[in-house]
C-alpha positions as CSV (number, residue, x, y, z in Angstrom):
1,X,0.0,0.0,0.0
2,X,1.3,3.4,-0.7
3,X,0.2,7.1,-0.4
4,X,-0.5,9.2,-3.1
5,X,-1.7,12.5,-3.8
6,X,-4.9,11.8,-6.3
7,X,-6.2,15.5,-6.2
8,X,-4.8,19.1,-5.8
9,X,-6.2,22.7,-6.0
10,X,-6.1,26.2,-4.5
11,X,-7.5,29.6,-3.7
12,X,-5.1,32.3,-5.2
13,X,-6.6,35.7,-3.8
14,X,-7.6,38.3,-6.6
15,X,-6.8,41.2,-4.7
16,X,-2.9,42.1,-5.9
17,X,-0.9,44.5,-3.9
18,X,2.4,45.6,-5.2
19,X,5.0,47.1,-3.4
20,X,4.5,50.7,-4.3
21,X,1.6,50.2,-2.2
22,X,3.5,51.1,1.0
23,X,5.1,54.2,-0.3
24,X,3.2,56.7,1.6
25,X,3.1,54.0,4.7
26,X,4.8,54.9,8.2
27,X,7.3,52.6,9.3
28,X,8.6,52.3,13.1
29,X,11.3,50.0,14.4
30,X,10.5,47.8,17.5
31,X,11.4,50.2,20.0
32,X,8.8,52.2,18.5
33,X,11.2,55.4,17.0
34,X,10.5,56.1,13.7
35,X,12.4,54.5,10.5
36,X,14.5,57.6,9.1
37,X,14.9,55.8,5.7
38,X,12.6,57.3,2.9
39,X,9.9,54.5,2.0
40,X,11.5,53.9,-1.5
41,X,14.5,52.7,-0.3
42,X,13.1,50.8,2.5
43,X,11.4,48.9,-0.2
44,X,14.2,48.4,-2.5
45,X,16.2,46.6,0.0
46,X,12.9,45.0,1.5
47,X,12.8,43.5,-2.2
48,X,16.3,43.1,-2.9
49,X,16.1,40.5,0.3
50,X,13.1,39.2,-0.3
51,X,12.5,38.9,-3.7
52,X,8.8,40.0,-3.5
53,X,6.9,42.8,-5.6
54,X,3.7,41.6,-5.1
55,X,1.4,39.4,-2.1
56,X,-2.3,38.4,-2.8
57,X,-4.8,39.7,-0.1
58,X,-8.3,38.0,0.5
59,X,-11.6,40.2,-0.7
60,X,-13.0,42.4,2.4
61,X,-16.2,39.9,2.3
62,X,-14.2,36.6,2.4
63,X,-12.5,34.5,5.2
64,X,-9.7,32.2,5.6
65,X,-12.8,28.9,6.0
66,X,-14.1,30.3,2.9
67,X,-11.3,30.2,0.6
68,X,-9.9,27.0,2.4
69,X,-13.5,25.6,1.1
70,X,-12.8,27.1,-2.4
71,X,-9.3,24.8,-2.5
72,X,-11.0,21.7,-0.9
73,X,-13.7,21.9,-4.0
74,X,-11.1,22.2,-6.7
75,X,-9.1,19.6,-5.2
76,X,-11.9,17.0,-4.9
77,X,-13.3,17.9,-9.0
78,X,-9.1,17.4,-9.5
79,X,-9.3,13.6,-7.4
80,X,-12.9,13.1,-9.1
81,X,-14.0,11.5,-5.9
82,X,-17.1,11.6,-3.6
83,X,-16.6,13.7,-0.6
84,X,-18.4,11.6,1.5
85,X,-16.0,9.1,1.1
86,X,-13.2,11.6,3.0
87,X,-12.6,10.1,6.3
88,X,-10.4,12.8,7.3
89,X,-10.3,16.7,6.9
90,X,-7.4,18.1,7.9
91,X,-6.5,22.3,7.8
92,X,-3.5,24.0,8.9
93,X,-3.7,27.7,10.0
94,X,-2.5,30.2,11.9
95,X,-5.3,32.6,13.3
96,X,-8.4,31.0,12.4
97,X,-11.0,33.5,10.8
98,X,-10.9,37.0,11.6
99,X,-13.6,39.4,9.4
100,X,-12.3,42.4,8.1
101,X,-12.1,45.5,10.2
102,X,-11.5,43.2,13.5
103,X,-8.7,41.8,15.4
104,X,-10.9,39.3,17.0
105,X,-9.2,35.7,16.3
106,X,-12.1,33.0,15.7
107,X,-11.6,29.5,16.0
108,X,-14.5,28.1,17.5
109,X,-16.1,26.2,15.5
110,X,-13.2,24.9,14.1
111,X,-11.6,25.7,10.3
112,X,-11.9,22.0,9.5
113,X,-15.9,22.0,10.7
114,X,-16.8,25.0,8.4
115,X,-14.9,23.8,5.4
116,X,-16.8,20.3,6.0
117,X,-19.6,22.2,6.2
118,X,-19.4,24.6,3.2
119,X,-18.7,21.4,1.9
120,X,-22.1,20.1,2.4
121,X,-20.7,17.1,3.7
122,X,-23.3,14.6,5.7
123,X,-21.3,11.8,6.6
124,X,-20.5,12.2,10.4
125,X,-17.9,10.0,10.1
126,X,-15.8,12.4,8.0
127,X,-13.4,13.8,10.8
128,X,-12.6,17.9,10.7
129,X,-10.0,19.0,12.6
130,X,-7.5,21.8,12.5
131,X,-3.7,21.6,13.0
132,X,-1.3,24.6,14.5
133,X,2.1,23.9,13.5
134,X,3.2,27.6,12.3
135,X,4.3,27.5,8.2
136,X,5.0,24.0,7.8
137,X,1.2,22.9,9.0
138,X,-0.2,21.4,5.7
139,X,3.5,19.3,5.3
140,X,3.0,18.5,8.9
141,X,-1.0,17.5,8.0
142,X,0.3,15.7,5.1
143,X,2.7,13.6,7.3
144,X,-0.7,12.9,10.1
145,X,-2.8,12.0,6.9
146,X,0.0,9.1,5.6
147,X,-0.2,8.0,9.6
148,X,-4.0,7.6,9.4
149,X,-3.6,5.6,6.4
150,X,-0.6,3.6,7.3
151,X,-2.6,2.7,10.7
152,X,-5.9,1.4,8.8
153,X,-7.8,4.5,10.5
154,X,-8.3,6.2,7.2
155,X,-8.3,5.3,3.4
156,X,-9.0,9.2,1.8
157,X,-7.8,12.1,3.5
158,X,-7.3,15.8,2.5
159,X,-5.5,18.0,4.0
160,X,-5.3,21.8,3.3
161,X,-3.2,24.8,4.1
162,X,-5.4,28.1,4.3
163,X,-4.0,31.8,6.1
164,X,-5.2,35.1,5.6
165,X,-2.2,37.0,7.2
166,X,-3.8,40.1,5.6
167,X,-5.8,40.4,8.7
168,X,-3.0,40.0,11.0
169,X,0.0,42.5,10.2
170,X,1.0,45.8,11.5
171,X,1.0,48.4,8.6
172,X,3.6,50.3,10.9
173,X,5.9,47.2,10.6
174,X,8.1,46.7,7.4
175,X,7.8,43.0,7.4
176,X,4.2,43.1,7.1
177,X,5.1,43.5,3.6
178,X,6.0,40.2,3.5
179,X,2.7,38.4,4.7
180,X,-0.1,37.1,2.0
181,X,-3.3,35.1,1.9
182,X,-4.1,31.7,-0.4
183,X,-5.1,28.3,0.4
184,X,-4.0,24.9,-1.1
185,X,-5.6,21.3,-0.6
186,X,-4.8,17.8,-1.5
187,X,-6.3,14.5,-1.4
188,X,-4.4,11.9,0.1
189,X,-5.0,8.3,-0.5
190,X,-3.8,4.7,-0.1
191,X,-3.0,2.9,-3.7
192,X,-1.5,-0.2,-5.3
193,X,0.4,2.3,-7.5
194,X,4.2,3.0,-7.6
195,X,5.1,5.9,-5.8
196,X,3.8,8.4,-3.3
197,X,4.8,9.5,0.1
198,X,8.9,7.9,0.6
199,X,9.5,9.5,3.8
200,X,9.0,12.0,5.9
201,X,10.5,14.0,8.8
202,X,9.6,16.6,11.6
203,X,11.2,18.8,14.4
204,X,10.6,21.1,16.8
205,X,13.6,23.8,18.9
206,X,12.3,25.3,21.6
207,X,15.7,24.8,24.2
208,X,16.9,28.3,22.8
209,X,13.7,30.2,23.3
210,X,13.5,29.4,20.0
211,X,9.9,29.6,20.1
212,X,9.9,33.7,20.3
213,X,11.0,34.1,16.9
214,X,7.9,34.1,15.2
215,X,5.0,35.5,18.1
216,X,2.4,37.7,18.2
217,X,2.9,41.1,19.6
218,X,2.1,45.2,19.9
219,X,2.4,47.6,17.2
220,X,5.2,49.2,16.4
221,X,3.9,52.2,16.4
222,X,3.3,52.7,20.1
223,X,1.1,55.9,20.3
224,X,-1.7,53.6,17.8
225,X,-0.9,50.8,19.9
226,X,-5.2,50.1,21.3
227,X,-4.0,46.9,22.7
228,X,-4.3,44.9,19.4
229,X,-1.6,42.3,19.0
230,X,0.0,41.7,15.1
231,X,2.2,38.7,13.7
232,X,5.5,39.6,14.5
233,X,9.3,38.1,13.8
234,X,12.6,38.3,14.6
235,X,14.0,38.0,11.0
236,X,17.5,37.4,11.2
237,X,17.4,35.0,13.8
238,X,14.5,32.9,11.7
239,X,16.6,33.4,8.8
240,X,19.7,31.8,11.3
241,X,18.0,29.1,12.4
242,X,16.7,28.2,8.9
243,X,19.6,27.5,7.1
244,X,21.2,26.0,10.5
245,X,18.7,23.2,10.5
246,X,16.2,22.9,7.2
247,X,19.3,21.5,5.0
248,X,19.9,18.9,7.6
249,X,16.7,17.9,7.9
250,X,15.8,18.1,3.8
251,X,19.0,15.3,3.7
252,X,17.9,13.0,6.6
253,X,14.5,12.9,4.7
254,X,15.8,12.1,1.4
255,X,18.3,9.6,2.6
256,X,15.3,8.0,4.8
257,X,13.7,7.1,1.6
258,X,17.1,6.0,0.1
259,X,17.2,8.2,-3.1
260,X,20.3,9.8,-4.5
261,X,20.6,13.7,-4.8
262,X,21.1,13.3,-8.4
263,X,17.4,11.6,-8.8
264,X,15.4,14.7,-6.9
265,X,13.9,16.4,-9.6
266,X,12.0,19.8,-7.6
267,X,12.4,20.8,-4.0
268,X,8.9,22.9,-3.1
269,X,10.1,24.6,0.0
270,X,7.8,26.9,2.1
271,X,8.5,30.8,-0.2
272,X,9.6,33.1,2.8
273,X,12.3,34.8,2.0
274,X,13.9,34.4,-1.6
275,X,17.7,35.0,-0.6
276,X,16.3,32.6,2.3
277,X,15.4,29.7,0.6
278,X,18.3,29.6,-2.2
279,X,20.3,29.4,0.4
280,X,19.1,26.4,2.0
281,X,19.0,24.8,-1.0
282,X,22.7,25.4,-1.6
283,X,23.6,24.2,1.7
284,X,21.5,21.3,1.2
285,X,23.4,20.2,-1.7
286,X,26.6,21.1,-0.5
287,X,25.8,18.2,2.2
288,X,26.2,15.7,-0.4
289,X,28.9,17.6,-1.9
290,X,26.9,18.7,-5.2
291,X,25.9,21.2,-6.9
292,X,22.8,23.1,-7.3
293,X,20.9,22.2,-10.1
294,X,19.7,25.7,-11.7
295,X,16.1,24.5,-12.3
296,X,15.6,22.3,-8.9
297,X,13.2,25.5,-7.1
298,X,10.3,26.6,-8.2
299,X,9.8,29.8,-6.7
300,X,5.9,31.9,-6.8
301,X,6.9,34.1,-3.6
302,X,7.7,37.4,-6.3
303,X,4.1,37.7,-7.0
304,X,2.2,35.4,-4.3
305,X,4.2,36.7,-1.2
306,X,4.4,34.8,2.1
307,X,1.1,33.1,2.9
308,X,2.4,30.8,5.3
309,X,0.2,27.2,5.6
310,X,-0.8,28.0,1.9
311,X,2.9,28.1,0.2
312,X,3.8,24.9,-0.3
313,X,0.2,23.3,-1.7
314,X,-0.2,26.3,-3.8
315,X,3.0,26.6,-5.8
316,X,2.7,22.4,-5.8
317,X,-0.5,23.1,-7.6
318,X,1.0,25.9,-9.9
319,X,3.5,23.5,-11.1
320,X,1.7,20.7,-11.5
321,X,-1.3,21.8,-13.3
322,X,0.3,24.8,-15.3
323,X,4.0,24.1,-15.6
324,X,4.9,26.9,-14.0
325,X,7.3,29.5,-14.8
326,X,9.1,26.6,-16.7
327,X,8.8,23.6,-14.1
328,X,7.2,20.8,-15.1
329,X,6.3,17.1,-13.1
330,X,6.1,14.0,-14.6
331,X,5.0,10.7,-13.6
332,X,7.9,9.0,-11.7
333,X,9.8,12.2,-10.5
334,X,10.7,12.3,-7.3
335,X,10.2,15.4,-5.2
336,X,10.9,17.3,-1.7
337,X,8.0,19.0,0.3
338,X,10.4,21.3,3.3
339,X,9.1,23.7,5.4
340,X,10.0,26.2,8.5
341,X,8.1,28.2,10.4
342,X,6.8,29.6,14.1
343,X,7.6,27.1,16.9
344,X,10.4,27.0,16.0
345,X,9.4,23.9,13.2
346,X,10.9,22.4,10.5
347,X,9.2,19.3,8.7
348,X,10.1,17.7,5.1
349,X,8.6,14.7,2.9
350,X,10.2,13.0,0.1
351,X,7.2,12.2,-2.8
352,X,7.0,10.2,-5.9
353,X,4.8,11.6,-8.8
């Protein structure tokens, strides 16, 4: 028995922001003094770093549950399957639902329950829960949905990744120029075919207070601070601890499924940071004393931004269904699912096509 992915499909938000966007924004460091840089070069360097010129936000009317319903759909017409038959629904998020204009987090019901039930699903027996595991929550819901299967609990799962950071970030912070909204889904199921899910591995660092590098704090603006609380980071050290661990973790993964470097074909690594995530990939090769191949990344973070659970599944989507930018999958390739994010986590996956 193995476990393949039968069915993908996303929610790419509609609403585009570019960067001149924040040109005539306000930005304040974290002690709350004002950034004496003029906004144009604050966003040169911002993109110089970063690599993005454009996120995706979410329509004012729209949720994080509605668009994560608006992936599930396309990913069940993708699987051509009954969703009845789903025995588990899995979504990864960060902040639940929160309707524009508020800072009010909502998670009760759960994501999972109102994507089940914009679903129209009846069968009670279909299971909906949510998973909190920072940026790498759909690889993370991926790796609890091949568990499931393995155990005889489950035969069909989907998982999906779904934020709307939009509704989270400080306007008086740079980095929320990094943050986006989108939502990705898969099916996962067992199968006599070749293939599938070859390995997988996880880990969470909290020893070094490594769990304050991604939080959620006041404005950095502190006369508009109302006691409203923002996503907030500590960029260098996440960018640190990133290529400190991912790379080691991307090889113990691989070499868990015994494959060579020189048979992965695409690495789909969670888009944060651009300079970010070419770097781990060079370190990751350097482990096995190789080089880079220039067409191993496919990268969407220039015009999607950072949109957290919804990175990975989205641009896995992309490439699968539209070749693109150039990257193309075919049956038999072997590919890398990596991800880092709040917690501090890192998790990883080694797929067949």
């Amino acid at each position: 028995m193995n476990y393949k992915i039968t069915g993908s499909g996303s929610c790419i938000p509609t609403n585009i922001q570019d960067n001149g966007t924040f040109l005539s924004q306000s930005f304040y460091d974290d002690n709350g003094v004002k950034l004496e840089l003029d906004n144009q070069t604050i966003i040169d360097k911002f993109n110089s770093i970063t690599g993005i010129e454009q996120r995706k936000y979410i329509n004012k009317e729209l949720n994080t549950s509605d668009i994560a319903a608006v992936a599930a759909q396309d990913a069940i017409e993708d699987a051509r399957i009954d969703p009845e038959t789903l025995d588990y629904i899995i979504v990864a998020h960060n902040f639940g639902d929160i309707p524009y204009g508020s800072k009010q987090i909502d998670t009760l019901p759960n994501l999972a329950a109102r994507v089940k039930s914009k679903l129209k699903i009846k069968n009670p027996s279909c299971v909906a829960y949510d998973i909190l595991f920072g940026c790498p929550g759909w690889v993370e819901g991926m790796i609890q949905a091949k568990a499931f299967i393995k155990a005889g609990m489950a035969t069909k799962c989907m998982v999906v990744g779904a934020d709307a950071l939009s509704r989270v970030i400080d306007k008086y912070d740079r980095d929320s120029m990094i943050f986006a909204d989108g939502a990705g889904a898969t099916i996962l199921e067992s199968t006599d075919e070749d293939g599938g899910v070859l390995s997988h591995t996880s880990a969470t660092y909290t020893s070094e207070n490594e769990a304050e590098y991604i939080y959620y704090g006041k404005s950095c603006n502190i006369k508009a601070d109302q006691g409203q609380k923002y996503i907030k980071m500590q960029g260098r050290k996440v960018y640190e601890f990133a290529l400190s661990h991912v790379p080691a973790a991307m090889k113990k993964c691989l070499d868990d499924a015994n494959i060579e470097i020189g048979q992965l074909k695409k690495i789909f690594i969670h888009q944060a940071n651009k300079k970010m995530d070419e770097a781990i990939a060079k370190r990751f090769y350097r482990l096995y004393k190789a080089p880079m191949p220039e067409d191993i990344l496919p990268m969407n973070i220039e015009e999607f931004g950072n949109s957290s659970v919804a990175t990975v599944p989205t641009l896995f989507n992309l490439v699968l269904k539209q070749s693109y930018k150039g990257h193309r999958l075919n049956k038999g390739d072997i590919i890398l699912f990596a991800s880092v994010g709040s917690g501090m986590n890192i998790n990883a996956i080694t797929y067949q096509i």
